[in-house]
PDB file of N, CA, C and O in Angstrom:
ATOM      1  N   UNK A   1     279.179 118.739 189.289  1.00  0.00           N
ATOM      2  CA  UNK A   1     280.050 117.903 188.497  1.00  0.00           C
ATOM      3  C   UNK A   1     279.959 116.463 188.999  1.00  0.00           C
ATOM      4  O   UNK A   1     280.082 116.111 190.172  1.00  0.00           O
ATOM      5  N   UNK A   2     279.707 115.618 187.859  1.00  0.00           N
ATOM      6  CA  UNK A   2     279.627 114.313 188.316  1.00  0.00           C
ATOM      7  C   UNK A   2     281.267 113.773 188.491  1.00  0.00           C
ATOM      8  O   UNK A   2     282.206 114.254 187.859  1.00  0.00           O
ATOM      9  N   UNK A   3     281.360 112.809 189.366  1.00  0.00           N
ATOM     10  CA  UNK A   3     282.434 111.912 189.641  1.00  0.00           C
ATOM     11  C   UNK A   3     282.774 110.825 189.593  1.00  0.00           C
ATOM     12  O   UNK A   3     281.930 110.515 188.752  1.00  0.00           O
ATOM     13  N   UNK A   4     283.426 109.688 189.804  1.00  0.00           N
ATOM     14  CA  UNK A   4     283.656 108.174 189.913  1.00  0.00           C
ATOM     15  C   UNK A   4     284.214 107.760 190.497  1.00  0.00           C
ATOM     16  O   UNK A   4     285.048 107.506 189.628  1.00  0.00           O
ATOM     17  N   UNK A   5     284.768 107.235 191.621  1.00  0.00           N
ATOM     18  CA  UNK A   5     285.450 106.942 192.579  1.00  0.00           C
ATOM     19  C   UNK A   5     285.302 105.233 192.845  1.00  0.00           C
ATOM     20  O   UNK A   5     284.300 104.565 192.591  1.00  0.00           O
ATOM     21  N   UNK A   6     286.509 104.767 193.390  1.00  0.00           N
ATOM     22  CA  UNK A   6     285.892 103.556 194.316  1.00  0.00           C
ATOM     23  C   UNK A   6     285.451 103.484 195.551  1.00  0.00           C
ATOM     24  O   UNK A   6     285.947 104.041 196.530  1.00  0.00           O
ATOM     25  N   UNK A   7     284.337 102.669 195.512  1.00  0.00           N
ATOM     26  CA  UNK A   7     284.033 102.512 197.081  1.00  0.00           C
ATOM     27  C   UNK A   7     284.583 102.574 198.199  1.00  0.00           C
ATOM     28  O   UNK A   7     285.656 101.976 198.276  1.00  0.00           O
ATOM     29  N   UNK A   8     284.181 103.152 199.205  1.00  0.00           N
ATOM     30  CA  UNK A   8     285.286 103.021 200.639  1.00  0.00           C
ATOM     31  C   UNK A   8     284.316 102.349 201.678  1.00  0.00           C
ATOM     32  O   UNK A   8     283.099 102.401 201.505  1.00  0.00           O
ATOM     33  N   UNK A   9     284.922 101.667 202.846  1.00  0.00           N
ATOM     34  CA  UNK A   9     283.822 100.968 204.029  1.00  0.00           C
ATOM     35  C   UNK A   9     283.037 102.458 204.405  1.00  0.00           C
ATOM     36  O   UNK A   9     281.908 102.437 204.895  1.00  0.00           O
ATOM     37  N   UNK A  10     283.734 103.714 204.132  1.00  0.00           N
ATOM     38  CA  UNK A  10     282.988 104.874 205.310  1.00  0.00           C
ATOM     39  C   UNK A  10     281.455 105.424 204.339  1.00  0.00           C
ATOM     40  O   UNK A  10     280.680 106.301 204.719  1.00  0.00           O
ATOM     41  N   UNK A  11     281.339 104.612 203.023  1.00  0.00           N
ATOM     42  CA  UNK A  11     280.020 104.660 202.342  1.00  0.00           C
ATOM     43  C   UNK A  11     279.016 104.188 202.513  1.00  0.00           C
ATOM     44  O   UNK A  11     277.888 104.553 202.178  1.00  0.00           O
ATOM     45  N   UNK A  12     279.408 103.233 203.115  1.00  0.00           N
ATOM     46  CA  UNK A  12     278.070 102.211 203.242  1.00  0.00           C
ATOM     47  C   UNK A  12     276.916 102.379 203.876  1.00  0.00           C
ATOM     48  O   UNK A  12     275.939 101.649 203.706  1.00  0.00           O
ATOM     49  N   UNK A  13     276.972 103.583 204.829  1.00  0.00           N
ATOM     50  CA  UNK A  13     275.374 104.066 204.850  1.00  0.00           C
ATOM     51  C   UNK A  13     274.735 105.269 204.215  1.00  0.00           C
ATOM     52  O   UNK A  13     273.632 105.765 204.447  1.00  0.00           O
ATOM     53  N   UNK A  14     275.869 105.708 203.179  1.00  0.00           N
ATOM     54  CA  UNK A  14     274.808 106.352 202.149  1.00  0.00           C
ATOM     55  C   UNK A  14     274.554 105.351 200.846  1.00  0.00           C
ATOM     56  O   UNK A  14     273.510 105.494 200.209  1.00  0.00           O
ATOM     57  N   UNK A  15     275.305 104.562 200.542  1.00  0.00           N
ATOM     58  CA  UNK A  15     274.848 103.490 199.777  1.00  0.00           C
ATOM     59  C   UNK A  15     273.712 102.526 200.782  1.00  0.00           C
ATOM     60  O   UNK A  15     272.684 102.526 200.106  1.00  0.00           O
ATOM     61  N   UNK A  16     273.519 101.958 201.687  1.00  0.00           N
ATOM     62  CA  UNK A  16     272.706 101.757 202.398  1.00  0.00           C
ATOM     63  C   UNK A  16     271.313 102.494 202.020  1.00  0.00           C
ATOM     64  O   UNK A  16     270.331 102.045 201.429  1.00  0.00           O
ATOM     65  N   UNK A  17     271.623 104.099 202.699  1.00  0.00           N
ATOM     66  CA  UNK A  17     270.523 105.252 201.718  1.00  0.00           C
ATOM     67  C   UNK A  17     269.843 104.836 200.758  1.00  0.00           C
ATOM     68  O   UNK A  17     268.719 104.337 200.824  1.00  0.00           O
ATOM     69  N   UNK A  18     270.796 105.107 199.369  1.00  0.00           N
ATOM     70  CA  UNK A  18     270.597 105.174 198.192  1.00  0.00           C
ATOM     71  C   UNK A  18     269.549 103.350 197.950  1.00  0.00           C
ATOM     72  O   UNK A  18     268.463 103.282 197.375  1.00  0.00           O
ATOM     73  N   UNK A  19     270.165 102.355 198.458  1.00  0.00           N
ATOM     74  CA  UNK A  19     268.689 101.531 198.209  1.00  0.00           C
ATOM     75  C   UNK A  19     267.465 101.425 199.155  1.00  0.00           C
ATOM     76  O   UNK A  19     266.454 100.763 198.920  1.00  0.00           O
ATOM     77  N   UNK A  20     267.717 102.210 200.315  1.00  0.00           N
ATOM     78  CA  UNK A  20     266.414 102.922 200.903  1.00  0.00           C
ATOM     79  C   UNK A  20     265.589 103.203 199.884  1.00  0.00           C
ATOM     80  O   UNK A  20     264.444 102.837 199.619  1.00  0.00           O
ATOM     81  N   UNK A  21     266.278 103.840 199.411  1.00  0.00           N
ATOM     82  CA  UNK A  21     265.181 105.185 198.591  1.00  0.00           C
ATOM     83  C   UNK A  21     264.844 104.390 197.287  1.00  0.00           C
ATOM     84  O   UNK A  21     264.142 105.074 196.541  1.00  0.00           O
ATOM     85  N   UNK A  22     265.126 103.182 196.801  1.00  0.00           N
ATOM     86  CA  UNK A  22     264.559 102.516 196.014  1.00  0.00           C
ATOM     87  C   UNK A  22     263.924 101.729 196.221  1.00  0.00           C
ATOM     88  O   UNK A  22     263.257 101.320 195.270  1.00  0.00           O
ATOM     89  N   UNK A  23     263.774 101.138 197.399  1.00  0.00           N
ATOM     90  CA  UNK A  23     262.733 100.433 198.078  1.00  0.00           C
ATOM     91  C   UNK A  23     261.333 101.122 198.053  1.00  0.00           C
ATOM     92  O   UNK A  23     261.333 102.352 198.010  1.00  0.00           O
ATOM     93  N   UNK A  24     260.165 100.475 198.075  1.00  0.00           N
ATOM     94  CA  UNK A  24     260.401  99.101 196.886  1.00  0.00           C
ATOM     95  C   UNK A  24     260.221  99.041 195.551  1.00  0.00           C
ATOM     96  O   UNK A  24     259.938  98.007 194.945  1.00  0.00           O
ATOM     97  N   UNK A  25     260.372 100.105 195.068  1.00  0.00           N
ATOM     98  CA  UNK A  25     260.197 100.560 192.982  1.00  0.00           C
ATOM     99  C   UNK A  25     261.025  99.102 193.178  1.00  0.00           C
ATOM    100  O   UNK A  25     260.432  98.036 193.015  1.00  0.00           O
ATOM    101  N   UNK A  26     262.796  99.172 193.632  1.00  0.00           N
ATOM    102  CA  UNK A  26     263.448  98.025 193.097  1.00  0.00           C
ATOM    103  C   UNK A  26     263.851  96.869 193.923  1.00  0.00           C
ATOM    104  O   UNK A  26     264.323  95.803 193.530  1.00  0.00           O
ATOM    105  N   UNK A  27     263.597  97.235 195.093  1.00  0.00           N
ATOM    106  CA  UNK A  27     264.439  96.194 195.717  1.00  0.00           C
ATOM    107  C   UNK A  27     263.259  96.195 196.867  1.00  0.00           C
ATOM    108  O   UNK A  27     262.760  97.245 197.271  1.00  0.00           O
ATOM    109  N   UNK A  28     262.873  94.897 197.343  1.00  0.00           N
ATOM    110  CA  UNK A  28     262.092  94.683 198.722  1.00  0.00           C
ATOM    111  C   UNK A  28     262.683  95.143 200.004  1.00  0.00           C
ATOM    112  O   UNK A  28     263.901  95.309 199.945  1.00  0.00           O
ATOM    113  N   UNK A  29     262.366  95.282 200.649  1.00  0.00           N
ATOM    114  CA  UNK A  29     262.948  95.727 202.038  1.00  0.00           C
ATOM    115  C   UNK A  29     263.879  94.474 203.185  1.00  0.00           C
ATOM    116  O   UNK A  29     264.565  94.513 204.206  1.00  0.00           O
ATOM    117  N   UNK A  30     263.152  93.082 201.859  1.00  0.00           N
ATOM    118  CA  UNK A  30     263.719  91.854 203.314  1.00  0.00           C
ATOM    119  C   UNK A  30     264.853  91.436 202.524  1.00  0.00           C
ATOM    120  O   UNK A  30     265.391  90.357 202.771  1.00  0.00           O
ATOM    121  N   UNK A  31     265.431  92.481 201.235  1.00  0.00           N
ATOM    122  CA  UNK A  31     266.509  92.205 200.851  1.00  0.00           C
ATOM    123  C   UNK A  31     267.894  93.175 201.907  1.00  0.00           C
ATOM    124  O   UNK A  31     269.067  92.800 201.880  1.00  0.00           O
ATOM    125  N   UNK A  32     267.591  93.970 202.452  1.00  0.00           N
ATOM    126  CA  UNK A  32     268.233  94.944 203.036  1.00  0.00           C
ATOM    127  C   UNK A  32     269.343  94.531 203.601  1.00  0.00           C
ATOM    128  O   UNK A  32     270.423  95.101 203.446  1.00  0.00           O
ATOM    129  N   UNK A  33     269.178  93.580 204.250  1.00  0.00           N
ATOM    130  CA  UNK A  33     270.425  92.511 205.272  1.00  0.00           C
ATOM    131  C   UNK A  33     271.214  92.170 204.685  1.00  0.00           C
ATOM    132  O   UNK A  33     272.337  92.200 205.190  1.00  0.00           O
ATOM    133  N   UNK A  34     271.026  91.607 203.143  1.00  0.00           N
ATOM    134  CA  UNK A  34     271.798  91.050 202.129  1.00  0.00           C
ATOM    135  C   UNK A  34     272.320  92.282 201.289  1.00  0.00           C
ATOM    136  O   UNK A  34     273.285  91.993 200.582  1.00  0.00           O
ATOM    137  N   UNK A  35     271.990  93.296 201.230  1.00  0.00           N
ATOM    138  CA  UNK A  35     272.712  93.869 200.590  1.00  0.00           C
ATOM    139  C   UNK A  35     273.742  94.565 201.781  1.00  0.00           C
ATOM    140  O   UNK A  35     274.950  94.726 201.605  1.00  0.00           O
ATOM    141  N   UNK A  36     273.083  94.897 202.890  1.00  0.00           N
ATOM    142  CA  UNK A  36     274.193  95.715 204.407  1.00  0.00           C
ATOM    143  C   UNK A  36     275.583  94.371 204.016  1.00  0.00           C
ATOM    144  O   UNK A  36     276.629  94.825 203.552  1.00  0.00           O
ATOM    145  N   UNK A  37     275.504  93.083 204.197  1.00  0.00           N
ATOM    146  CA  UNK A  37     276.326  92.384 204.263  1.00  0.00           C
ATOM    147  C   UNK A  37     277.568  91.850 202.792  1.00  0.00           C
ATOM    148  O   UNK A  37     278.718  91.411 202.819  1.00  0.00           O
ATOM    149  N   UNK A  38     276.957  92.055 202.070  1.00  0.00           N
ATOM    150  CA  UNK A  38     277.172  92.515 200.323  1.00  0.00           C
ATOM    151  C   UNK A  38     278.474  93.040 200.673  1.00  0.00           C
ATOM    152  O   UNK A  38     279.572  92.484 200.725  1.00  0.00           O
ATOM    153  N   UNK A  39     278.002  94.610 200.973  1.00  0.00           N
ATOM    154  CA  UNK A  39     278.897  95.916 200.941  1.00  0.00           C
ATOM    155  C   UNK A  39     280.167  95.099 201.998  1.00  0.00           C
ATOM    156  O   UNK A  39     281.128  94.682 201.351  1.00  0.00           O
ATOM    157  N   UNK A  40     280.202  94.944 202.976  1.00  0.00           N
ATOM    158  CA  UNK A  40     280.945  94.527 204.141  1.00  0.00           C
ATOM    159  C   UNK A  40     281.857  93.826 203.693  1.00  0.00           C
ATOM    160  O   UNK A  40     283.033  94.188 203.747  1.00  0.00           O
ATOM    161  N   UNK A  41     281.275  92.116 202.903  1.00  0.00           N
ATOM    162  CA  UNK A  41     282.024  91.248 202.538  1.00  0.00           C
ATOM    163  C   UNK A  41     282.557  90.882 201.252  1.00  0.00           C
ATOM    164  O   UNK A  41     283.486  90.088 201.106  1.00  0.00           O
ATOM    165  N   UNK A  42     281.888  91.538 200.223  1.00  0.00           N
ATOM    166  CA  UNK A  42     282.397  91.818 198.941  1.00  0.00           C
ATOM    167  C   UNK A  42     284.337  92.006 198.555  1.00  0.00           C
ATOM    168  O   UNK A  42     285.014  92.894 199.074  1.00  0.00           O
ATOM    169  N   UNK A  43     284.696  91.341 197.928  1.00  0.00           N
ATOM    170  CA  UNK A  43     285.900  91.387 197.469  1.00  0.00           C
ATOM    171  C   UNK A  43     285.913  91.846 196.246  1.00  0.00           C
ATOM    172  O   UNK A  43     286.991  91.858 195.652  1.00  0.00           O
ATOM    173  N   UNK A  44     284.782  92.300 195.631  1.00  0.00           N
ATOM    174  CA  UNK A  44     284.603  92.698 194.104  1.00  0.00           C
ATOM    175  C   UNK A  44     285.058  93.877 194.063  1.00  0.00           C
ATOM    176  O   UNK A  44     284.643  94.392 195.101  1.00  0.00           O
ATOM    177  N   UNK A  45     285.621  94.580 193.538  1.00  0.00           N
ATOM    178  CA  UNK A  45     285.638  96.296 193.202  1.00  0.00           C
ATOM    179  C   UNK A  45     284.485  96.975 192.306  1.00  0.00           C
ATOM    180  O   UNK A  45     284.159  96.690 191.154  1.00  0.00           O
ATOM    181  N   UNK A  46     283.963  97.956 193.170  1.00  0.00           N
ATOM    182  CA  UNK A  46     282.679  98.819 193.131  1.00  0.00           C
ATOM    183  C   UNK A  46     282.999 100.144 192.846  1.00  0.00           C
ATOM    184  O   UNK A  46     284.005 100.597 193.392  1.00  0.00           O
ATOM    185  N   UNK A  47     282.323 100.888 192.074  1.00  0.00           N
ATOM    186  CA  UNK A  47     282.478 101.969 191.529  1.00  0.00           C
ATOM    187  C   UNK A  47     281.404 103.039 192.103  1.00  0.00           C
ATOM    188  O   UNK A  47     280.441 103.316 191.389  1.00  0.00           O
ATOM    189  N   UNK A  48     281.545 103.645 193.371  1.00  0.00           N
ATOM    190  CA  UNK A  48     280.619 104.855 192.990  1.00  0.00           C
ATOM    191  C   UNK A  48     280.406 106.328 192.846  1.00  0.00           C
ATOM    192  O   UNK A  48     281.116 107.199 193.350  1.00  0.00           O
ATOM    193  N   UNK A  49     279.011 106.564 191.865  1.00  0.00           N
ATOM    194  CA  UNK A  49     279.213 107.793 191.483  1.00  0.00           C
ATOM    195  C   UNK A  49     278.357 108.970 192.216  1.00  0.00           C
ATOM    196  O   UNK A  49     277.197 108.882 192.620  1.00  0.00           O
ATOM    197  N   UNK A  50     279.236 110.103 192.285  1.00  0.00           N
ATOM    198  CA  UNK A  50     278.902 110.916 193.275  1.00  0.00           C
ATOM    199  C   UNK A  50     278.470 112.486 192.114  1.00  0.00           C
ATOM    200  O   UNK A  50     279.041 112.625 191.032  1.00  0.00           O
ATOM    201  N   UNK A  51     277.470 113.438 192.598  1.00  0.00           N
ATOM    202  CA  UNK A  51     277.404 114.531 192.123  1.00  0.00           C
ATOM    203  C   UNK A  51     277.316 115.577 193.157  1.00  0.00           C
ATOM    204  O   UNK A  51     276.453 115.541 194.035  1.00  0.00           O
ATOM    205  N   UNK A  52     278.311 116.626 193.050  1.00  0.00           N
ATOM    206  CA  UNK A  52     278.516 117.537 194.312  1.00  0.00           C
ATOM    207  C   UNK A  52     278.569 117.176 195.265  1.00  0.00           C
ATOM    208  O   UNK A  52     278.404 118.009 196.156  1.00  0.00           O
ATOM    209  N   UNK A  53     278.757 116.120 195.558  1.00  0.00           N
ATOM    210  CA  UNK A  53     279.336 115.477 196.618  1.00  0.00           C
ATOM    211  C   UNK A  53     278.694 114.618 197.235  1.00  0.00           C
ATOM    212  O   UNK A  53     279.057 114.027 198.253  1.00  0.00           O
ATOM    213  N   UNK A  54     277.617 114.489 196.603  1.00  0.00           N
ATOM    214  CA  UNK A  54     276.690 114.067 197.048  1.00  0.00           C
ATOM    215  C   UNK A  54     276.405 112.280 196.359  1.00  0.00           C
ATOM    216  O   UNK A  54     276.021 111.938 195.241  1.00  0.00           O
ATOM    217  N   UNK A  55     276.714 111.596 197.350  1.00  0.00           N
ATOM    218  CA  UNK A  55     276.295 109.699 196.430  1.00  0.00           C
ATOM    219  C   UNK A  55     275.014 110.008 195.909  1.00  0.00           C
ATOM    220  O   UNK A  55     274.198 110.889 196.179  1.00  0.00           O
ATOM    221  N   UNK A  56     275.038 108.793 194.856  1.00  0.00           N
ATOM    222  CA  UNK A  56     274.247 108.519 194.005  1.00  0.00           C
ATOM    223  C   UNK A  56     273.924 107.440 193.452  1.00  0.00           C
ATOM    224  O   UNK A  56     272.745 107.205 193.186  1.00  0.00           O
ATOM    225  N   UNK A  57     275.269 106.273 193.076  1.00  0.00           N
ATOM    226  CA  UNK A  57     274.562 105.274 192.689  1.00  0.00           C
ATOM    227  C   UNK A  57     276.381 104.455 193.222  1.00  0.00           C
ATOM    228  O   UNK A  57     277.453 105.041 193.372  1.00  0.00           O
ATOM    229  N   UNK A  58     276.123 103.264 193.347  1.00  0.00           N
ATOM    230  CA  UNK A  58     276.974 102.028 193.468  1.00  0.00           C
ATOM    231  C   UNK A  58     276.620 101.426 192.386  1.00  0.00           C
ATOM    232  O   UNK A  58     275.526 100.986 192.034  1.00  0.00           O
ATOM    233  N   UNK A  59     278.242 101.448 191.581  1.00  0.00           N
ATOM    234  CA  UNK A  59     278.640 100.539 190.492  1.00  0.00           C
ATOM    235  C   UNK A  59     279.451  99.004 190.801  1.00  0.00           C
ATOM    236  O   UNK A  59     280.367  98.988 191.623  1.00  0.00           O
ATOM    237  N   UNK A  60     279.057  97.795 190.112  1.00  0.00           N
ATOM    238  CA  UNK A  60     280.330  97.507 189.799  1.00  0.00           C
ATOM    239  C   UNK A  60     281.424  97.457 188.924  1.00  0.00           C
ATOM    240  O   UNK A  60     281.180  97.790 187.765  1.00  0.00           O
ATOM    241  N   UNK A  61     282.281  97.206 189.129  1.00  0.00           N
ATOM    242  CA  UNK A  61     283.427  97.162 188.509  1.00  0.00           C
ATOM    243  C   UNK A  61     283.763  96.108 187.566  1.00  0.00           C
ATOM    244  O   UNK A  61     284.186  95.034 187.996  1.00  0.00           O
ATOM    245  N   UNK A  62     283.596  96.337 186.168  1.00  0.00           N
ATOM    246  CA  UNK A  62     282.970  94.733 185.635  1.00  0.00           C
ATOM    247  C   UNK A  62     284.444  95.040 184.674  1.00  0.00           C
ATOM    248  O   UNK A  62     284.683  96.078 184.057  1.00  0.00           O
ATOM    249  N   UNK A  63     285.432  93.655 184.774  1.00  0.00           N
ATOM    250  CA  UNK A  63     286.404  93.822 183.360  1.00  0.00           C
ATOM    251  C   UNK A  63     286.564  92.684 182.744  1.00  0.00           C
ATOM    252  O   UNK A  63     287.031  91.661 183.245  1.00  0.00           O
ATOM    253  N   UNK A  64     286.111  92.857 181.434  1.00  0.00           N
ATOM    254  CA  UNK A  64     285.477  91.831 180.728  1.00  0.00           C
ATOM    255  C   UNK A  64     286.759  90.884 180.144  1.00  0.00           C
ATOM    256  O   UNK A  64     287.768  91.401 179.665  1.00  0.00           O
ATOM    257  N   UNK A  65     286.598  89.673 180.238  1.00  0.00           N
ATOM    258  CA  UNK A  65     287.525  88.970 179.957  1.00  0.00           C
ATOM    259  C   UNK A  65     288.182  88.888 178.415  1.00  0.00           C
ATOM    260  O   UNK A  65     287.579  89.618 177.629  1.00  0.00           O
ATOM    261  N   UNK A  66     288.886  88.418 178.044  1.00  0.00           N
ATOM    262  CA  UNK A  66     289.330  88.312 176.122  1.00  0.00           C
ATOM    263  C   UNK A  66     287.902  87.765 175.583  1.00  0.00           C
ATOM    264  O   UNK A  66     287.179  88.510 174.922  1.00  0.00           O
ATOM    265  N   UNK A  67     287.525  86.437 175.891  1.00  0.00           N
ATOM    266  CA  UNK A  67     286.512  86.009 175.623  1.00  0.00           C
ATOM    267  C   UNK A  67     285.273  86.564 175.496  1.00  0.00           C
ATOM    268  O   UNK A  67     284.590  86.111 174.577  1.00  0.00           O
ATOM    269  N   UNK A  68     284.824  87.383 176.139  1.00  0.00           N
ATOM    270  CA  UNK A  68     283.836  88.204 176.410  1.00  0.00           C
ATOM    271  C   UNK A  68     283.993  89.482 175.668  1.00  0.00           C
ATOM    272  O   UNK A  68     283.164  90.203 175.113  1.00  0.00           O
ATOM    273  N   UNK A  69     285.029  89.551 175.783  1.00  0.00           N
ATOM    274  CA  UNK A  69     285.127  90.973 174.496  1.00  0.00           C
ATOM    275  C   UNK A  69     284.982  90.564 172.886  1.00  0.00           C
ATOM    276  O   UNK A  69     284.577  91.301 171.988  1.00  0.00           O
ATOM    277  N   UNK A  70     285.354  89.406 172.793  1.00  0.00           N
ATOM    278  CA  UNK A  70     285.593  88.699 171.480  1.00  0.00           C
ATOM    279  C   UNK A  70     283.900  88.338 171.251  1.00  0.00           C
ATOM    280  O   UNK A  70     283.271  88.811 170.304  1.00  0.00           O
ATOM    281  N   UNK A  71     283.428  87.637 172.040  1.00  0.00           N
ATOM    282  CA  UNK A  71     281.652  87.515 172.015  1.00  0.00           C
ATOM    283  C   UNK A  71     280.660  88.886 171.706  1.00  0.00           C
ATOM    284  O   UNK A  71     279.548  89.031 171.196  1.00  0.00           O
ATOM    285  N   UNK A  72     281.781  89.896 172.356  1.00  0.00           N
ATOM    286  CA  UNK A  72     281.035  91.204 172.300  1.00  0.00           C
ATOM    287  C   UNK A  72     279.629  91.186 172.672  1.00  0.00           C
ATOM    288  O   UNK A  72     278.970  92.225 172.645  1.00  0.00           O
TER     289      UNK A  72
END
């Protein structure tokens, strides 16, 4: 069963993981620092989704303003 949760600090090295393992289809490796520090200092709210318990992907948390809904 898939899930949705918000992020917690005790994720960040399976999200860490999870862009391991996309390195480098998506992301270079000398981005790594910037994203470790991302997770840490981020004030944004992040969404991630888990299946059997298992992480899977880091969302963010996007809420679209009046304007932006009206632009659609």
């Amino acid at each position: 069963m898939q899930t949705v949760r918000s992020y917690q600090a005790s994720d960040r090295e399976a999200c860490l993981a999870i862009f391991d393992g996309n390195t480098p289809r998506f992301f270079d490796a000398s981005e790594r620092a910037g994203c470790a520090a991302w997770l840490e200092e981020s004030k944004q709210p992040y969404l991630l989704i888990e299946r059997d318990g298992r992480r899977l992907s880091l969302r963010l948390r996007f809420r679209a303003t009046e304007t932006e809904r009206r632009a659609g």
